[in-house]
VOTI-770362 format. One line per 10 residues: for each residue x, y, z of C-alpha. Coordinates in Angstrom, 1 decimal. Each point is the difference from the previous one (the first is absolute). Layout:
BEGIN
X,Y,Z ~ ...
! end
This chain:
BEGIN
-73.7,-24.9,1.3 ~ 0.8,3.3,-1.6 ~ 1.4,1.2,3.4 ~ 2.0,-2.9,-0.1 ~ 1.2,0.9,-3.2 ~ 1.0,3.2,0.7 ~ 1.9,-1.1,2.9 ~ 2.0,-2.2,-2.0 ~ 0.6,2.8,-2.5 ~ 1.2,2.4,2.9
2.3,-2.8,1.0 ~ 1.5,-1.0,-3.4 ~ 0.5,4.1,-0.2 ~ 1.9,0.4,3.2 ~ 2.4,-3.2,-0.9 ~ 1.0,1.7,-3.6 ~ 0.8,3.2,1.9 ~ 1.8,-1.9,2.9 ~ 1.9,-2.1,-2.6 ~ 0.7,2.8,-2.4
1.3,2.1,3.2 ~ 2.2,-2.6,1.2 ~ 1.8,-0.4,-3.0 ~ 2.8,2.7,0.2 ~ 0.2,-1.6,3.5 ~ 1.5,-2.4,2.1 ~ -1.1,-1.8,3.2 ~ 1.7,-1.3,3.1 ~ 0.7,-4.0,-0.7 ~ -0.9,0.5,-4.2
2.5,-1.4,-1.8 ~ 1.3,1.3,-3.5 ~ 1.7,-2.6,-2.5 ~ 1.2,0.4,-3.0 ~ -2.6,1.1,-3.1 ~ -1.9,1.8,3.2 ~ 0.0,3.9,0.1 ~ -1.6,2.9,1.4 ~ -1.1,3.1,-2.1 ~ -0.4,3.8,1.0
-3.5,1.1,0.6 ~ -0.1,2.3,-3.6 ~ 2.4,-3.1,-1.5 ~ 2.9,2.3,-0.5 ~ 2.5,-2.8,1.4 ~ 0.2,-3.6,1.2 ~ 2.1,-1.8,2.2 ~ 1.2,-4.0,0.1 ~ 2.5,-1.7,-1.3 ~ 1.4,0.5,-3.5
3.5,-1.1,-1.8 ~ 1.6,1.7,-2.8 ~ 0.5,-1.2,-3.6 ~ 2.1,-3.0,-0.4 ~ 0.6,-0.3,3.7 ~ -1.0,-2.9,2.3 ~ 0.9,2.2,3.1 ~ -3.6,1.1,2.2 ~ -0.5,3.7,1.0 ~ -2.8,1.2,2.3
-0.8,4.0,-0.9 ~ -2.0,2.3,-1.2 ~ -0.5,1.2,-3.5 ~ -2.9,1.8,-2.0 ~ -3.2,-2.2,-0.6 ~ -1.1,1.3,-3.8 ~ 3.3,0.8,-1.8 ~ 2.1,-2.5,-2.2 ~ 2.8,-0.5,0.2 ~ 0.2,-0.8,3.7
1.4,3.2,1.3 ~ 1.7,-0.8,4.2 ~ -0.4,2.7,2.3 ~ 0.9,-2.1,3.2 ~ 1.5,-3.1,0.8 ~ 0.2,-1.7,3.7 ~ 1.9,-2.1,-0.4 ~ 2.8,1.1,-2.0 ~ 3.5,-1.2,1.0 ~ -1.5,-3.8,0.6
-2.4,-1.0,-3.1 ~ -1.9,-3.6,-0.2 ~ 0.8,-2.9,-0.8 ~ -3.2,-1.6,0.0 ~ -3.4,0.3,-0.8 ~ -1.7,-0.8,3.1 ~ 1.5,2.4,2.4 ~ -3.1,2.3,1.8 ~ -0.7,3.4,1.4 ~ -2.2,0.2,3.1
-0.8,2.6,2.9 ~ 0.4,-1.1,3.4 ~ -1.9,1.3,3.1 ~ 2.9,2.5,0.8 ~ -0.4,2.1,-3.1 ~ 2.9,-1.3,-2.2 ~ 0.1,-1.5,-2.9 ~ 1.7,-3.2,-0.6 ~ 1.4,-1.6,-3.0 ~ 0.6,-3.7,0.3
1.9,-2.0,-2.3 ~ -0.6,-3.9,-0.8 ~ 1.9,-0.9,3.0 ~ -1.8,2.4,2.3 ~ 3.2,2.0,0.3 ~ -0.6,4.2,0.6 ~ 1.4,1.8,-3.6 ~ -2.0,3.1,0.9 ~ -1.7,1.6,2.9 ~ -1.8,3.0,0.0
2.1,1.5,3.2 ~ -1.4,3.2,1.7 ~ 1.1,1.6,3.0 ~ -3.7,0.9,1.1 ~ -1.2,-3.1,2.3 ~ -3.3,-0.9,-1.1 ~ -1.8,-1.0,3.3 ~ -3.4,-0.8,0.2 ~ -0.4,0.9,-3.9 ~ -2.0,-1.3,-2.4
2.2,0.0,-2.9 ~ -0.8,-0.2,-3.3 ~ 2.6,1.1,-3.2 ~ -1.4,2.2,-3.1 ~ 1.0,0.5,-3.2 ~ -0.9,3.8,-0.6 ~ -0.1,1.8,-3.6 ~ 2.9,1.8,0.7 ~ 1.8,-2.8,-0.2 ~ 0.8,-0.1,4.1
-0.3,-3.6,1.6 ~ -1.1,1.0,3.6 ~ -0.8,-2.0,2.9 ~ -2.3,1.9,2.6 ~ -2.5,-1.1,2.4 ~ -3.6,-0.6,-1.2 ~ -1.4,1.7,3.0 ~ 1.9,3.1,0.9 ~ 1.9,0.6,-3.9 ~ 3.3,0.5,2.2
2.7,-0.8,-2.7 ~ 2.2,-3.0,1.1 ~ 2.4,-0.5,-2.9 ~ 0.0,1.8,-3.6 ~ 2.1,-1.1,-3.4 ~ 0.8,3.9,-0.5 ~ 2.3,0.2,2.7 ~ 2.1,-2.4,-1.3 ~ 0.5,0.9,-4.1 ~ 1.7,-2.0,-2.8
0.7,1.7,-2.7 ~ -3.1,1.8,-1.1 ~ -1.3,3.1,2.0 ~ -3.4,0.5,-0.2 ~ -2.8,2.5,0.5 ~ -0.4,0.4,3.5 ~ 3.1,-2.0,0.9 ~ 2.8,2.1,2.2 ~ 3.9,0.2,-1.0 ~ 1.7,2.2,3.4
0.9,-1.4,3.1 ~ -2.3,-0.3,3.9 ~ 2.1,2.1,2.1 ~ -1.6,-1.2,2.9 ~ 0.2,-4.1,-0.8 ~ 3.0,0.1,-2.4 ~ -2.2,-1.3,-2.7 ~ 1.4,0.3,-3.4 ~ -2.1,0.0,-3.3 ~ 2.0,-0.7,-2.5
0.1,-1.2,-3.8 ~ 2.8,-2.5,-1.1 ~ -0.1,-1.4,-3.0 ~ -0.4,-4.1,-1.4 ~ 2.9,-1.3,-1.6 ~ -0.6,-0.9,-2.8 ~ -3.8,1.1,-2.0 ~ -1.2,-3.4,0.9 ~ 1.9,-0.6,3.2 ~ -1.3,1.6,2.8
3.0,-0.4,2.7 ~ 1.7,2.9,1.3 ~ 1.6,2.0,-2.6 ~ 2.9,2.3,0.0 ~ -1.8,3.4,0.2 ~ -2.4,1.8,3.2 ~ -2.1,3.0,-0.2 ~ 0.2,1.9,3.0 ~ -0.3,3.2,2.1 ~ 3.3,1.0,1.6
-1.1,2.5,2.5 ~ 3.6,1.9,0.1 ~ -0.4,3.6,0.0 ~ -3.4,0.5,-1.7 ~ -1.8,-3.0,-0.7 ~ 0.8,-1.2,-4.1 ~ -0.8,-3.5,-1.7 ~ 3.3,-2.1,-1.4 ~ 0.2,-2.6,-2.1 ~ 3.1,-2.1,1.0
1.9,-3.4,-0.9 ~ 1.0,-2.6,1.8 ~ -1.7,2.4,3.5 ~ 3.8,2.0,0.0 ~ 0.6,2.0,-3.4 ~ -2.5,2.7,-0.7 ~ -1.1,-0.6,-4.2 ~ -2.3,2.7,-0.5 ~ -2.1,2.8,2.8 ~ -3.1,-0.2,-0.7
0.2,3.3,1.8 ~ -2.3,1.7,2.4 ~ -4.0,1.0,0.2 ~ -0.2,3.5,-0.9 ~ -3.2,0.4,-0.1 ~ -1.1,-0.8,-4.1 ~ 2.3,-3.5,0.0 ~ 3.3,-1.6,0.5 ~ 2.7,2.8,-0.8 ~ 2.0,-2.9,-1.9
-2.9,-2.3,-1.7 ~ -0.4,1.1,-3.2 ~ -3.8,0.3,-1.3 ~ -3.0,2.8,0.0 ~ 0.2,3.2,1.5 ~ -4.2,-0.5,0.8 ~ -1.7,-3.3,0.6 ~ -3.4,-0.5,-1.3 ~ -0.2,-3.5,1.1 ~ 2.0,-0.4,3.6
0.4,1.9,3.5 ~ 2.8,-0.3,1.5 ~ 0.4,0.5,4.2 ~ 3.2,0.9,2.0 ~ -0.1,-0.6,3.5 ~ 2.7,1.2,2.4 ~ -0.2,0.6,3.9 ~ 1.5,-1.7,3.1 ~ -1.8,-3.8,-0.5 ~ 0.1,-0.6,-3.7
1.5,1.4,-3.6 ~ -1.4,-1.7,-3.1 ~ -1.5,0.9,-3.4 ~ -2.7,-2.2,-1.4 ~ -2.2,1.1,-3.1 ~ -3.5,-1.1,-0.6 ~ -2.4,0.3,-3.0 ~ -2.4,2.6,-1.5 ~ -2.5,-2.6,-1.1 ~ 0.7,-3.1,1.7
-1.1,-1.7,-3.7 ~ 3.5,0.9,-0.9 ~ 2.7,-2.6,0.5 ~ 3.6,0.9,0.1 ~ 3.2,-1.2,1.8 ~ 3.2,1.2,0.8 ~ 2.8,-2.9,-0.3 ~ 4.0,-0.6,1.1 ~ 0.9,-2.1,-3.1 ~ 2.7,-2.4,0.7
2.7,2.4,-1.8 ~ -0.7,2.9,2.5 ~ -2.6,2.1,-2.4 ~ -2.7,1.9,2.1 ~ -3.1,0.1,-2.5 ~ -3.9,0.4,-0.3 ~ -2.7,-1.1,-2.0 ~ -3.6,0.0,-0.7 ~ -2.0,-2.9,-1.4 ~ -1.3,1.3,-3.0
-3.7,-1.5,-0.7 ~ -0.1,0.6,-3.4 ~ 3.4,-1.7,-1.1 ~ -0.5,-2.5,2.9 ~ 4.0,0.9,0.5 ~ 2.0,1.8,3.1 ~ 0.9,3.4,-1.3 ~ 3.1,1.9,1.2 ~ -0.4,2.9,2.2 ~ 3.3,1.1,1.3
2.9,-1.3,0.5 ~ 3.6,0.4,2.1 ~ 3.4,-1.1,-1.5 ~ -0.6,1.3,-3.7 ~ 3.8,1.6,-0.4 ~ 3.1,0.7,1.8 ~ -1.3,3.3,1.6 ~ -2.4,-2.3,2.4 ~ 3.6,-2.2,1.2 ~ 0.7,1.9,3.4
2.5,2.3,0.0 ~ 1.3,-0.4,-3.1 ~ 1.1,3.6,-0.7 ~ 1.1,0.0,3.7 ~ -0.4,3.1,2.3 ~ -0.5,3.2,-1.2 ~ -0.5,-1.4,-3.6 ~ -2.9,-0.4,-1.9 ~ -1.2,-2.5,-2.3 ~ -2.5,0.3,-3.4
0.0,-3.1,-2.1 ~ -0.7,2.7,-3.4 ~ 3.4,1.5,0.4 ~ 3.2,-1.2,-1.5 ~ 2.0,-0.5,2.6 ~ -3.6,-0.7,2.6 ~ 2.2,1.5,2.7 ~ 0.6,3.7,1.0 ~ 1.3,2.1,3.2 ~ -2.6,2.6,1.3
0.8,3.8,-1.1 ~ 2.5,1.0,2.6 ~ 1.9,-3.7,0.2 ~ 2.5,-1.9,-1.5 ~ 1.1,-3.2,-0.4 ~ 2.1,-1.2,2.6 ~ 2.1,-2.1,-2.1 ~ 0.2,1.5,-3.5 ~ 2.1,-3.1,-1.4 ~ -2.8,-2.2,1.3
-2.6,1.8,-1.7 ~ 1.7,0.3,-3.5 ~ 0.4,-3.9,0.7 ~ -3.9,0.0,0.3 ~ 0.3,-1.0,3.3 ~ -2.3,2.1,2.9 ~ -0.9,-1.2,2.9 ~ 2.2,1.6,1.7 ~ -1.7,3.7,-1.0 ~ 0.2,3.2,0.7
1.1,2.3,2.2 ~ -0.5,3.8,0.5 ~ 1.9,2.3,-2.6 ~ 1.4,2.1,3.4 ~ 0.1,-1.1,3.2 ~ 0.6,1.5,3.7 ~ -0.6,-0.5,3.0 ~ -4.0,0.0,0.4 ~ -1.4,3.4,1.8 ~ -2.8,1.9,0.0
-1.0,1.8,-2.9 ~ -0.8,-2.7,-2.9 ~ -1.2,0.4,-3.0 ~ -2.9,-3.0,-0.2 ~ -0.2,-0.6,-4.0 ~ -3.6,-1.5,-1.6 ~ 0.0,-2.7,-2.2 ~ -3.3,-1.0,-1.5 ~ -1.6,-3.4,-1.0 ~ 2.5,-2.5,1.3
-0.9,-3.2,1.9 ~ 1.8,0.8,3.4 ~ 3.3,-1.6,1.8 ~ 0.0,-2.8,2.5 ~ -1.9,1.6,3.1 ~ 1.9,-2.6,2.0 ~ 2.1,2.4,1.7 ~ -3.1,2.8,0.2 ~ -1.9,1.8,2.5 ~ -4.1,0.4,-0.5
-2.7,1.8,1.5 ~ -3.4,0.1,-1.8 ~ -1.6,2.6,1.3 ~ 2.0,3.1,-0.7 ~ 0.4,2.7,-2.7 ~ 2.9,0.2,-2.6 ~ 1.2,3.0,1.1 ~ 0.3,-1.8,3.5 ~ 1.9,-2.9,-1.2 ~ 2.0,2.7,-1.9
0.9,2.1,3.0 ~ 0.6,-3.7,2.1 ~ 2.5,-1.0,-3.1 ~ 1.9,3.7,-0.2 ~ 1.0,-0.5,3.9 ~ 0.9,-3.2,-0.1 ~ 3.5,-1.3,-1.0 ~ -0.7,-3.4,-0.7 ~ -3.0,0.7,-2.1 ~ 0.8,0.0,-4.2
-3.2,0.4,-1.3 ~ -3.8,0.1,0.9 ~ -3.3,-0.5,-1.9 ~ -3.9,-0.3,0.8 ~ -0.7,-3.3,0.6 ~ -3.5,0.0,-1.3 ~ -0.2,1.9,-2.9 ~ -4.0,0.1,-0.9 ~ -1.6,3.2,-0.5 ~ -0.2,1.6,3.9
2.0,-2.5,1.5 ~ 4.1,0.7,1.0 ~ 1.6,-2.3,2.9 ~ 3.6,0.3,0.3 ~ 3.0,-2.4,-1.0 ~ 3.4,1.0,0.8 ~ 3.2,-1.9,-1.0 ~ 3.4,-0.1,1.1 ~ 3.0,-1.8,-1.7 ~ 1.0,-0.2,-3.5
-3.5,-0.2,-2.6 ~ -0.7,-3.4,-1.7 ~ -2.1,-1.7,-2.7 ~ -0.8,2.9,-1.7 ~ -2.2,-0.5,-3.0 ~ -1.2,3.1,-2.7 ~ -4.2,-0.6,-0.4 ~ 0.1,2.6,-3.0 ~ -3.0,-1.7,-2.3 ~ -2.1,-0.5,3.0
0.7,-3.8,0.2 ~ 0.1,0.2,3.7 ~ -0.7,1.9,3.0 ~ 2.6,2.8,-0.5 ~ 0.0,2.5,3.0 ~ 2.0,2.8,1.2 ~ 3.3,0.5,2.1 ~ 1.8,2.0,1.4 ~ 3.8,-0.3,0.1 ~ 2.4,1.7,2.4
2.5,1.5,-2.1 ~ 3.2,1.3,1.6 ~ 0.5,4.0,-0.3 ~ 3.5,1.4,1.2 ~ -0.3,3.0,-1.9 ~ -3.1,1.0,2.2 ~ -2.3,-0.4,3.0 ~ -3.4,1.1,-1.8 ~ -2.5,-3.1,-0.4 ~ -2.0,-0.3,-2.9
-1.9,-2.3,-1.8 ~ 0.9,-0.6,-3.6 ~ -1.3,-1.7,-2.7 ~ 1.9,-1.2,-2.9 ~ 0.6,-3.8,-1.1 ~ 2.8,-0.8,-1.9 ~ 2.4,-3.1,0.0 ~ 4.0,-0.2,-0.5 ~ 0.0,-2.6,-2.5 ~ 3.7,-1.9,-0.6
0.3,-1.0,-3.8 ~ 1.6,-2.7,-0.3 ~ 1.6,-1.8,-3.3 ~ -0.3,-3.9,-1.2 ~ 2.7,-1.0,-1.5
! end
């Protein structure tokens, strides 16, 4: 009897574990309605179906499990919301998620260009946040919610672009803040000249570069020199270029959000305040609108007029200028015909031009980059490209230098460069180091 006791103990054990296992998980043939979810093994998030306030419409996402209120950080179906409360999700025996509406019409499929023969599929809700769909047997990964973001990037999650398959990870933002349709802004990394991170409108007008990795951060986000809570990783080779960050402690929860008016911002849940804290942000003045001292000019939000020529250029149209009017710039104080024998002129904490129109290589010296930029007549201005203690890599540019910004105050990741300067009075190189700007007064009347 006691044997038989135990026995049925053992068994009522096992059942718990297997029931408590399967519920961040979903099985071939399981249906999930409405009031249903799933929760991450740690219960950092859930997914089902949720609406927002004062809305009858039906979403199916993700969002975090333990944090009022309800904070989205993935919807699936997005452009084509519920109208009813009895549509279901399910997991067929190919590996894809299916959600059915009342009618048994397809809104959303899970669609993956991995064929899942022979699988046994199941679909997990994981406490990063990442819905994947993998086979129970092997763990080969069959379909994952990270590769294709909303509007929230999260720890772990990729923003770049596959190479190879001409995958694109990018963020666009919801429409409106409860209206999760496709917005007018994207996130994403334009891999012309060295690879940078834009934030653009409408996928044509560039609002605001982000800027490139170099190293300590973004060289256009504005935040912390150090991090004590994230790690961010670059990666750049022939398959893939992305960034993604991840955590310190993974008991920290934070996301980085596209609002639906184009701001690029992060924030950490506080605990104590049970409130989402502000980190750092894009967007906060004029300076961070692209280009909006235009080439050769550069831009600090403290100064009255914010935008300035570079010491050895002037504006290129004086009467636009006095009009407070700059895009069009600057332009070198004297000009010939480009030779050898440039001066190359430092400028220090700046966030850098467009590297659009830029050549890279990450693996040699400054002085090599130098010596590449001296001899070469297209080339404008150079810089290291990773500028942590020990590092260099080298970034060349050619054309006219834009979205210039001044990082004096240490508000963002100001770095060095070096400026071609054009010296018809002599052949002698040198390096030089002043930093001084040709400011144009101008009078309101």
């Amino acid at each position: 009897m006691e044997c038989l006791g135990m026995i049925i103990f053992c068994c009522g054990l096992f059942f718990i574990q297997i029931t408590y296992a399967a519920t961040d998980t979903i099985f071939p043939n399981q249906t999930l309605k409405n009031g249903d979810t799933i929760v991450s093994r740690r219960e950092f998030f859930e997914f089902g179906f949720f609406s927002f306030e004062n809305s009858s419409f039906l979403y199916l996402g993700i969002w975090y499990k333990k944090i009022s209120p309800l904070t989205i950080v993935w919807v699936a179906n997005r452009e084509v919301p519920l109208v009813d409360n009895s549509s279901i999700l399910n997991l067929n025996n190919e590996g894809k998620l299916q959600l059915l509406s009342v009618s048994n019409n397809s809104v959303w499929t899970s669609e993956s260009s991995k064929l899942a023969i022979n699988s046994n599929p199941v679909a997990q809700l994981l406490d990063s946040g990442n819905l994947v769909i993998r086979d129970d047997v092997t763990s080969d990964l069959i379909w994952q919610s990270f590769d294709h973001p909303g509007n929230t990037w999260l720890p772990g999650m990729k923003i770049g672009v596959d190479l190879v398959t001409g995958t694109k990870w990018n963020l666009t933002s919801w429409k409106t803040s409860n209206d999760p349709s496709l917005g007018s802004y994207t996130v994403l990394m334009n891999i012309n000249g060295y690879p940078q991170l834009f934030n653009m409108k409408h996928e044509s007008t560039l609002q605001q570069r982000i800027g490139y990795w170099n190293g300590l951060g973004f060289s256009g986000m504005l935040g912390r020199r150090l991090n004590i809570f994230f790690t961010f990783e670059y990666v750049l080779n022939n398959n893939k270029i992305y960034s993604r960050f991840t955590v310190k402690e993974d008991t920290i929860l934070t996301r980085i959000i596209l609002e639906p008016e184009g701001i690029f911002s992060q924030f950490i849940w506080i605990e104590r305040t049970q409130k989402w804290a502000l980190y750092l942000t894009t967007l906060n003045d004029n300076c961070d609108q692209y280009g909006f001292c235009g080439p050769y000019g550069v831009c600090n939000i403290n100064n009255a007029p914010p935008c300035a020529c570079l010491k050895g250029f002037e504006p290129k149209l004086p009467e636009e200028w006095s009009a407070v009017k700059w895009s069009n710039g600057c332009k070198h104080q004297i000009y010939t015909t480009p030779r050898k024998g440039h001066n190359f002129m430092k400028f220090s904490n700046l966030k850098l031009p467009d590297s659009q129109n830029s050549w890279f290589n990450i693996s040699i010296s400054l002085e090599e980059c130098e010596n590449i930029c001296a001899t070469n007549v297209s080339c404008t201005a150079f810089a290291n490209t990773d500028i942590r203690d020990g590092k260099g890599g080298c970034l060349t540019w050619s054309g006219e230098l834009t979205d210039i910004r001044d990082a004096t105050g240490g508000v963002v990741l100001g770095q060095d460069i070096y400026i071609k300067m054009v010296a018809p009075k002599s052949s002698r190189k040198c390096i030089c180091d002043p930093f001084e700007f040709i400011n144009m007064s101008h009078s309101i009347p």
